[in-house]
N, C-alpha and C positions, 0 to 999 in steps of 0.2 A: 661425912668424913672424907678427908682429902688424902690421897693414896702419892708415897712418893715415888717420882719414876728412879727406876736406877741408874745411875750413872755407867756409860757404857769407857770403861777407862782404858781401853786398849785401841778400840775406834775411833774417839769423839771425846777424848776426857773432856770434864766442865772446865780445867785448866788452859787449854785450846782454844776454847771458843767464847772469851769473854766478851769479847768484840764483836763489828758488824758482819768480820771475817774470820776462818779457822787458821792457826797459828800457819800449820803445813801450808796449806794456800798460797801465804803471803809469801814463805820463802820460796815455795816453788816457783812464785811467780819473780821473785827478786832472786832466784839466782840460775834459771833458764838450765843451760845442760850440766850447771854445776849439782842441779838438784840431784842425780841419782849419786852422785859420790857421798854428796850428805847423808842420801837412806845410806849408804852402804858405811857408813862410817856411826849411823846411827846400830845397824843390825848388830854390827860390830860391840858396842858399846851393850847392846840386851843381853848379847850371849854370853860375856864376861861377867857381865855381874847379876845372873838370875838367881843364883847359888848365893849370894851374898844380901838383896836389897829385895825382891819384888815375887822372886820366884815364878811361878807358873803365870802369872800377869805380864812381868818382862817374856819370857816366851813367847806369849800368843804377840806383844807386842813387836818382837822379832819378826814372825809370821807375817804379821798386817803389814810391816813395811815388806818382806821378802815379795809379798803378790804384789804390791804397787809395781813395782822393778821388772818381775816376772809372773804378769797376770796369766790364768789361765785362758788356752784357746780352747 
């Protein structure tokens, strides 16, 4: 019996990674120090509509972009 893994959709959704590369990756890598504006415009975009669309998923999704920006030391 074949066991399915769970899709981790805050980290790594399957949505991301259909490619040889992960979606985040390539933009980080095509827009250099534009990328933290983009998380920050992403973070932006979680916290507005968690209440409306995704709930405690956009949340944690907030999260995982806020430590990219300000990982812990």
């Amino acid at each position: 019996m074949m066991s399915k893994k769970k899709s981790d959709m805050v980290n790594h959704p399957p949505h991301y990674n259909k490619g040889k590369y992960e979606v985040l990756d390539i933009i980080e890598d095509q827009l250099g120090q534009g990328y933290e504006p983009y998380l920050k415009g992403n973070i932006l975009k979680y916290i507005l509509r968690y209440e409306f669309k995704n709930g405690v998923e956009d949340l944690n999704s907030y999260l995982n972009i806020y430590f990219k920006i300000f990982p812990f030391k």
